[in-house]
C-alpha positions in Angstrom: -13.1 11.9 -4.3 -12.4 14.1 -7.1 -9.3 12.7 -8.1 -10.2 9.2 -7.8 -13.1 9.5 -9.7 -13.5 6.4 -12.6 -10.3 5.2 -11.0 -9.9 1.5 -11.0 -7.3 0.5 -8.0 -5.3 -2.8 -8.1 -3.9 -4.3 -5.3 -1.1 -6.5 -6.0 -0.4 -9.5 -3.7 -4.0 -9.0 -3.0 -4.8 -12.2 -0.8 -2.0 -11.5 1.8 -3.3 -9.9 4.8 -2.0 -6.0 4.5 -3.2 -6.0 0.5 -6.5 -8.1 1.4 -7.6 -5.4 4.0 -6.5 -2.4 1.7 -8.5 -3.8 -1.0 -11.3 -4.2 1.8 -11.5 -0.6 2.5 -11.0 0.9 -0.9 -14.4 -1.6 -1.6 -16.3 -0.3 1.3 -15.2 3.7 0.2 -16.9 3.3 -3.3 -13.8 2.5 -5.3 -14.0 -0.3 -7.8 -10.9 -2.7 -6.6 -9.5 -5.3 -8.8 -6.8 -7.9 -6.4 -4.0 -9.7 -7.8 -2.4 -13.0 -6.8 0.4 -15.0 -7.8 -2.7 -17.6 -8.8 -5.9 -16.5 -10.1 -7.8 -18.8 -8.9 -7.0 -17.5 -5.2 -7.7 -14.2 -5.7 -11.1 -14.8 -7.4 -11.9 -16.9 -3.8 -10.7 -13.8 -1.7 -12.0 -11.3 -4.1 -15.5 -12.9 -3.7 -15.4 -12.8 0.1 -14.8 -9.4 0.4 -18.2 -8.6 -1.3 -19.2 -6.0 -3.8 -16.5 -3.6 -5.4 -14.1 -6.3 -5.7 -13.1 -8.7 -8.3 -10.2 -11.0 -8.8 -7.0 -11.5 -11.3 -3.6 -12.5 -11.5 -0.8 -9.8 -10.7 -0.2 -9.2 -14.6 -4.1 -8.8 -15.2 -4.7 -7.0 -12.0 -2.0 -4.5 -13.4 -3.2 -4.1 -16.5 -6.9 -3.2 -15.1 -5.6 -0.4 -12.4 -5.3 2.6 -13.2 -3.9 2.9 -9.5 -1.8 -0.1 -8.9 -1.1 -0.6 -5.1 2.3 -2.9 -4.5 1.9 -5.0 -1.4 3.5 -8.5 -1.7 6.3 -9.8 0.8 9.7 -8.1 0.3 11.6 -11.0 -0.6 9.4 -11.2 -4.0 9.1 -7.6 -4.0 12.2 -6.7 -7.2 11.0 -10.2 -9.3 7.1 -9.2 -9.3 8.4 -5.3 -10.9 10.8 -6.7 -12.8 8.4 -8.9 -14.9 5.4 -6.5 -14.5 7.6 -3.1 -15.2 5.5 -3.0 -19.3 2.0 -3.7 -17.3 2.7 -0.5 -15.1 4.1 2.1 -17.3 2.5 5.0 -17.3 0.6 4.1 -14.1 0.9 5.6 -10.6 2.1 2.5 -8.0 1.7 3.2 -4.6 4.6 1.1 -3.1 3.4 0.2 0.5 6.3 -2.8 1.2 8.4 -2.5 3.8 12.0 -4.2 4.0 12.0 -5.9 7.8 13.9 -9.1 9.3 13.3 -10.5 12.0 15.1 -11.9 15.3 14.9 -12.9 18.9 15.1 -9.2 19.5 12.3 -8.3 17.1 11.7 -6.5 13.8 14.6 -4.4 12.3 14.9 -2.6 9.1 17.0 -4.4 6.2 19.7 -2.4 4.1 18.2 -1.9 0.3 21.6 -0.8 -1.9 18.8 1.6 -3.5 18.1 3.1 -0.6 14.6 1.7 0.2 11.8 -0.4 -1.0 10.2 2.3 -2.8 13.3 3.8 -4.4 13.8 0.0 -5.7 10.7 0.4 -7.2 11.4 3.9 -8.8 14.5 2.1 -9.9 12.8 -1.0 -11.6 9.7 1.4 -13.2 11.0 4.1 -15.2 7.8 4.4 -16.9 5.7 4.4 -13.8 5.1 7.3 -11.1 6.2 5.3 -8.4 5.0 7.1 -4.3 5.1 5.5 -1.0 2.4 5.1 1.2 0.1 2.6 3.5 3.2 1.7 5.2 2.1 2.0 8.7 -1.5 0.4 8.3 -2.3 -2.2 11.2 -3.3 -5.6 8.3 -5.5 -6.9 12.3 -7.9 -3.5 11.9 -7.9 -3.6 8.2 -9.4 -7.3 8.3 -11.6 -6.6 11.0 -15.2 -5.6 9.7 -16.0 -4.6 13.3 -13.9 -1.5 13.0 -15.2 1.2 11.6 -12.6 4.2 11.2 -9.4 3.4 10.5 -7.8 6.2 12.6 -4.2 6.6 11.7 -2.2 8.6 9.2 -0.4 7.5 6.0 2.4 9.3 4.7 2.8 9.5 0.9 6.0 10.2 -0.6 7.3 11.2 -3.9 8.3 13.1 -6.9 5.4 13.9 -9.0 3.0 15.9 -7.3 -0.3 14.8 -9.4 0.3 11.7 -8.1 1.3 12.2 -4.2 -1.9 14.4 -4.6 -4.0 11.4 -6.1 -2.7 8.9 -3.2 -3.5 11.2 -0.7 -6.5 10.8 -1.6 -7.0 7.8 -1.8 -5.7 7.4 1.6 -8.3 9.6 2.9 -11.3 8.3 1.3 -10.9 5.5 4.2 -12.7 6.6 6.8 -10.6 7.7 10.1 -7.3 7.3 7.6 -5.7 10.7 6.5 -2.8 11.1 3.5 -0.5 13.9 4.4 2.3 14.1 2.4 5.7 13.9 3.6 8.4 14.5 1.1 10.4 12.5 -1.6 11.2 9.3 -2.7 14.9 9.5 -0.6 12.8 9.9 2.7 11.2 6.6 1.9 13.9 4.8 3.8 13.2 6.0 7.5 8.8 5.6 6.9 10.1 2.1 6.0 12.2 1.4 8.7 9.6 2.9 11.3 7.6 0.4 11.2 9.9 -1.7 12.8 9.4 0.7 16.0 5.9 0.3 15.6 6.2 -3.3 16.0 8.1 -3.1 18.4 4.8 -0.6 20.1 2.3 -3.2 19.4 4.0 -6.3 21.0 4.9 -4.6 24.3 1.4 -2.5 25.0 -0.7 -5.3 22.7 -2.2 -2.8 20.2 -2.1 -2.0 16.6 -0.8 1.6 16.9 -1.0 3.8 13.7 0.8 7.8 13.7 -1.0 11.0 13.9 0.9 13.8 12.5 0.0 17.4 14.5 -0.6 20.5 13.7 -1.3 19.9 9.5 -4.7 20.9 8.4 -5.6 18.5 5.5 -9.1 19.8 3.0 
């Protein structure tokens, strides 16, 4: 871990289930972890149950401490959280992992962003930052679930600074099982987004938590 090395990573919305299992993993790979929350006091809980390597904060003081900040809070709060954080994370690579879904009696579909996607909205509201996608794809169930032991999916990481795509690679693969391959820029975050509606759409018919496997990429 090379690149990752006296990297602090913050996870913000920390205590929901996709951020709480990211923030699990990162622990268990060696990285220290700091999680946000809307409320302190509930991310200091959740932060203590997931052992060594993690420790708790509000979103502002979670972003402040990361020198990685992962994004992972609902969509509908997703523009207000980087609106008022957008000082806290200049100059900071955010991994944006939200994806912009409703839901119906037919199932998950994607949702129209006028940006373009959840990630580009997040470009658009951090100037200052180096904004990638990635973690969008991540079953939250096999995150949580200490009984799994490889994570055995890929995670796509897009963007426009290479440094940083390079970084959250990375970071992506120093969970065992997981593997970052990168795959393109910011304007390609849309369809990654809006796959995970299919994926959904995977799990509920053949009861799984599918991930993707990208073939024929040799990764170092």
């Amino acid at each position: 871990m090379t690149l990752l090395a006296d990297q602090t990573i913050a996870v913000l919305g920390g205590t929901g289930p996709q951020g709480r299992g990211l923030a699990r993993r990162f622990a268990a790979a060696g990285l220290q972890v700091v999680l946000g929350s809307r409320s302190e006091d509930k991310a200091v809980e959740t932060a203590a149950a997931l052992g060594a390597g993690v420790r708790g904060a509000d979103n502002r003081a979670a972003a402040l401490a990361g020198d990685v900040v992962v994004v992972a809070v609902p969509w509908d709060g997703h523009a207000d959280l980087l609106r008022q954080l957008a000082d806290a994370l200049a100059g900071k690579v955010v991994v944006d992992c939200v994806n912009p879904l409703g839901f119906d009696k037919q199932g998950a579909f994607a949702l129209d962003v006028p940006e373009g996607s959840a990630a580009q909205q997040a470009a658009a509201l951090l100037p200052e930052s180096r904004v990638v996608a990635a973690f969008h794809h991540v079953s939250a169930v096999l995150l949580e679930d200490p009984a799994v032991e490889s994570i055995d999916t890929d995670v796509l990481v897009l963007g426009e600074d290479r440094e940083a795509t390079d970084l959250v690679q990375e970071l992506a693969s120093a969970v065992p099982g997981m593997r970052g391959v990168y795959g393109g820029r910011l304007r390609n975050a849309h369809q990654v987004e809006a796959l995970t509606a299919n994926l959904i759409s995977v799990n509920r018919r053949y009861k799984v938590h599918a991930g993707l496997r990208v073939t024929d990429v040799e990764t170092p």
